[in-house]
C-alpha positions as CSV (number, residue, x, y, z in Angstrom):
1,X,0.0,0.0,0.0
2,X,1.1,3.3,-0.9
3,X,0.3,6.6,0.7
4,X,0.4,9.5,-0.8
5,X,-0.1,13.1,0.2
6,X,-0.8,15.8,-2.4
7,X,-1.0,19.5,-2.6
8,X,-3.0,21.4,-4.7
9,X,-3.6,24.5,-6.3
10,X,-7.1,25.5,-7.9
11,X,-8.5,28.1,-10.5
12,X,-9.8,30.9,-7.8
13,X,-13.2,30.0,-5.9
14,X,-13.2,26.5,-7.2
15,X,-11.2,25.0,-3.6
16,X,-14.9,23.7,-2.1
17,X,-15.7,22.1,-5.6
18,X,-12.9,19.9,-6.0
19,X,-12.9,18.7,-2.5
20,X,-16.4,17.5,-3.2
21,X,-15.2,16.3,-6.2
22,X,-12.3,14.5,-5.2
23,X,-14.4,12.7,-2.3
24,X,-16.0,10.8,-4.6
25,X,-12.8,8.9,-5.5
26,X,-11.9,6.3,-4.6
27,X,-8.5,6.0,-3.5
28,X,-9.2,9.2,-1.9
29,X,-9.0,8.8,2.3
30,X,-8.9,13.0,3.1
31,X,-9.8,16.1,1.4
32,X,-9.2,20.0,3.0
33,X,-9.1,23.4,2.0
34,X,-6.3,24.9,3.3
35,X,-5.0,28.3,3.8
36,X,-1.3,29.2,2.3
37,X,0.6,28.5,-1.0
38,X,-2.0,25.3,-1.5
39,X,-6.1,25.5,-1.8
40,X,-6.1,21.9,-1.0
41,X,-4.4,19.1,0.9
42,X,-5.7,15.3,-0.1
43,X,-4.5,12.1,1.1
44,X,-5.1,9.1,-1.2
45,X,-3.6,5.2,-0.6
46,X,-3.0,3.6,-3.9
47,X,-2.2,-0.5,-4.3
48,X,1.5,0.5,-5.3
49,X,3.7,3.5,-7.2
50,X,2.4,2.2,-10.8
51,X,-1.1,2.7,-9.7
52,X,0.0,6.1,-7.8
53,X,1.1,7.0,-11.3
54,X,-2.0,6.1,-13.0
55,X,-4.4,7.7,-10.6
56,X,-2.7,11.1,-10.6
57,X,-2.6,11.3,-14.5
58,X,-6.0,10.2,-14.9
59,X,-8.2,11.2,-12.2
60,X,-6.0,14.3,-10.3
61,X,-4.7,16.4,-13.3
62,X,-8.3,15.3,-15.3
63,X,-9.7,18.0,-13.3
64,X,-9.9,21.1,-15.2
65,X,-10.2,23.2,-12.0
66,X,-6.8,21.9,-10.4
67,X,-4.3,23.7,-11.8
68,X,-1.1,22.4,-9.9
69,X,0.0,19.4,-8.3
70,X,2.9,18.5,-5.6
71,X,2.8,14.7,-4.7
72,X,5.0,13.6,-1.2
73,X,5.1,9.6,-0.6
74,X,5.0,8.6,3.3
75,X,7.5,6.3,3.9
């Protein structure tokens, strides 16, 4: 298992929509708005790195109102 925590930054006003939008997946544990240089901290758990790959190409940067990502593995 693979966890994996990942900071994002959002077109302005959209933070609340894509934390109800990435609830709805998945491998998704924890959404939150946050205040700083991020909108939004998520934690997501993904079966290994291949998989961690595949969900952050296809169902992170697929959403047209995130518009930067940081990814940080826990060890």
């Amino acid at each position: 298992m693979v966890t994996a925590f990942i900071l994002a930054t959002t077109k302005t006003g959209k933070e609340k929509e894509v934390v109800e939008r990435l609830m709805k997946i998945d491998e998704i544990k924890e959404a939150y708005n946050v205040y700083g240089d991020y909108d939004v901290l998520i934690k997501a758990e993904t079966r290994d790195l291949d998989n961690l790959n595949e969900f952050l190409m296809k169902k992170i940067r697929e959403i047209p109102e995130i518009a930067m990502t940081t990814t940080m593995i826990g060890l």
